[in-house]
C-alpha positions as MATLAB code, in Angstrom:
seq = 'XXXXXXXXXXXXXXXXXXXXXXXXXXXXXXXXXXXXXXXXXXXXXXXXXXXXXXXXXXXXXXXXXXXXXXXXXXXXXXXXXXXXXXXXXXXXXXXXXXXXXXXXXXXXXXXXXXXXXX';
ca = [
       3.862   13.897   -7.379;
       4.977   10.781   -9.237;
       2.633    8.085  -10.379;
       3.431    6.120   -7.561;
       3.038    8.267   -5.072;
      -0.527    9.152   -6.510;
      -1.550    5.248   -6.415;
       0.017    4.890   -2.325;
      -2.355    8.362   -0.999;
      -5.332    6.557   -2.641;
      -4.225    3.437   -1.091;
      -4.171    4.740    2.006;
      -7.252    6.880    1.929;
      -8.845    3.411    0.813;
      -7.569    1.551    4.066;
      -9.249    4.691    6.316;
     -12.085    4.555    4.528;
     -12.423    0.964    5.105;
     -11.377    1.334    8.619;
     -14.309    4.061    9.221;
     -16.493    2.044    6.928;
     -16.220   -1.276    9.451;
     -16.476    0.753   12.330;
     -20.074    2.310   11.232;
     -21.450   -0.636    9.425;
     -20.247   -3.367   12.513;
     -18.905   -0.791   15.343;
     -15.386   -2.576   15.014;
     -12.802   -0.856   17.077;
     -10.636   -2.831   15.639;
     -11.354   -1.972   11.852;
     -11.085    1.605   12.711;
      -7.909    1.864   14.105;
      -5.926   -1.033   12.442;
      -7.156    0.644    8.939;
      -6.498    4.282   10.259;
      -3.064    2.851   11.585;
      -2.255    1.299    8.320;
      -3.533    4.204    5.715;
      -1.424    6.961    8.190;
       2.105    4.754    7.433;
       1.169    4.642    3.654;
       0.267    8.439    3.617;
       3.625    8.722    5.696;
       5.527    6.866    3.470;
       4.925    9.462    0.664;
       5.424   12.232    3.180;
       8.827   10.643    4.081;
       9.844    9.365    0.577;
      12.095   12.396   -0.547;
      14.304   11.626    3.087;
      14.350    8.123    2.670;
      13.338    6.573   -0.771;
      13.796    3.068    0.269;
      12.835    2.858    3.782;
       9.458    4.693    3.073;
       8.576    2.040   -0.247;
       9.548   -0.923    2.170;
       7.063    0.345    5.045;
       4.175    0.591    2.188;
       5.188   -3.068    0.900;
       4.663   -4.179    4.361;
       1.512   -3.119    5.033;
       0.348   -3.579    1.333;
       1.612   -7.852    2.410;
      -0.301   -7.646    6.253;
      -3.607   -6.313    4.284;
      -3.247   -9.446    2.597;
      -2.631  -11.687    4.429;
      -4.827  -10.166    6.669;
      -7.787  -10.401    4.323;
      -6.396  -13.468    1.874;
      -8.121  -16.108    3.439;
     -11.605  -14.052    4.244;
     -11.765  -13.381    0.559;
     -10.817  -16.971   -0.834;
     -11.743  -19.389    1.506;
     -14.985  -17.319    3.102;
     -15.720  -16.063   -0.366;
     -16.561  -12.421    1.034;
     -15.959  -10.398   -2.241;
     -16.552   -6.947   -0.056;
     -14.911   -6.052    1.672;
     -12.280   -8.309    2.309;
     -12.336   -9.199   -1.650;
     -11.941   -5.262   -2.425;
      -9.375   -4.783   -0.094;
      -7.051   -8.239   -1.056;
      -7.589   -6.939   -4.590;
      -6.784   -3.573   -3.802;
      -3.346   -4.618   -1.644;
      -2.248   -6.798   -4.500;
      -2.323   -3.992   -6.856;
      -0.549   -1.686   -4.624;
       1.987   -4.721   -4.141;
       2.402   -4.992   -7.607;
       3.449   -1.285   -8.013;
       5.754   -1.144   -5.622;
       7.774   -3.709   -7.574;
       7.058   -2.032  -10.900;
       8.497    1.249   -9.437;
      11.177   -0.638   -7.941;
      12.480   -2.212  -11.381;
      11.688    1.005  -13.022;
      13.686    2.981  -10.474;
      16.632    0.232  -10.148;
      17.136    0.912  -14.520;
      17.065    4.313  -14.140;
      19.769    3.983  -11.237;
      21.934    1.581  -13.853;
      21.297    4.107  -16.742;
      22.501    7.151  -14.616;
      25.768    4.792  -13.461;
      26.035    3.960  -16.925;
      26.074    7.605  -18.270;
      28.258    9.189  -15.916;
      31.206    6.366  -16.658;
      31.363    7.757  -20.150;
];
């Protein structure tokens, strides 16, 4: 399992956790299942990755961007550092290795082209 895939399962263990964490500390139905929804597509996007490489990256960017803009403006202009601060954080990281792992796939992709025009 690659380093990215390693940092995605967390992330989506992270969103359930949250989900389940909302749900007992505030009995939100809505925490529960939108953060069960959106840790299952991350955990599927790693289940689906070795099908469809780009397709399952794109689904985790997309939820990594609704997480924050979901909790963006409950962590800046509310100033609640948990757990909307934790999760925006969290999201942004994610976001930000998705496009490292991009660039670093999108080289390897021009080094392989490269090699096998020699």
């Amino acid at each position: 399992m690659g380093w990215l895939n390693v940092v995605l399962l967390v992330y989506g263990l992270l969103d359930i956790g949250m989900g389940v964490l909302g749900y007992v500390n505030k009995g939100s139905v809505v925490s529960l299942i939108a953060g069960g929804v959106c840790g299952l597509i991350v955990i599927v996007s790693i289940l689906t990755h070795k099908g469809h490489p780009r397709n399952s990256r794109i689904a985790a960017l997309i939820v990594t961007i609704l997480m924050m803009i979901q909790f963006g403006p409950k962590t800046f202009i509310q100033n609640q550092l948990y757990p909307s601060g934790i999760m925006f954080v969290a999201s942004l990281a994610v976001a930000v290795c998705l496009l490292m792992g991009h660039v670093m796939g999108m080289k390897a992709r021009k080094s392989q082209a490269a090699e096998s025009q020699k």
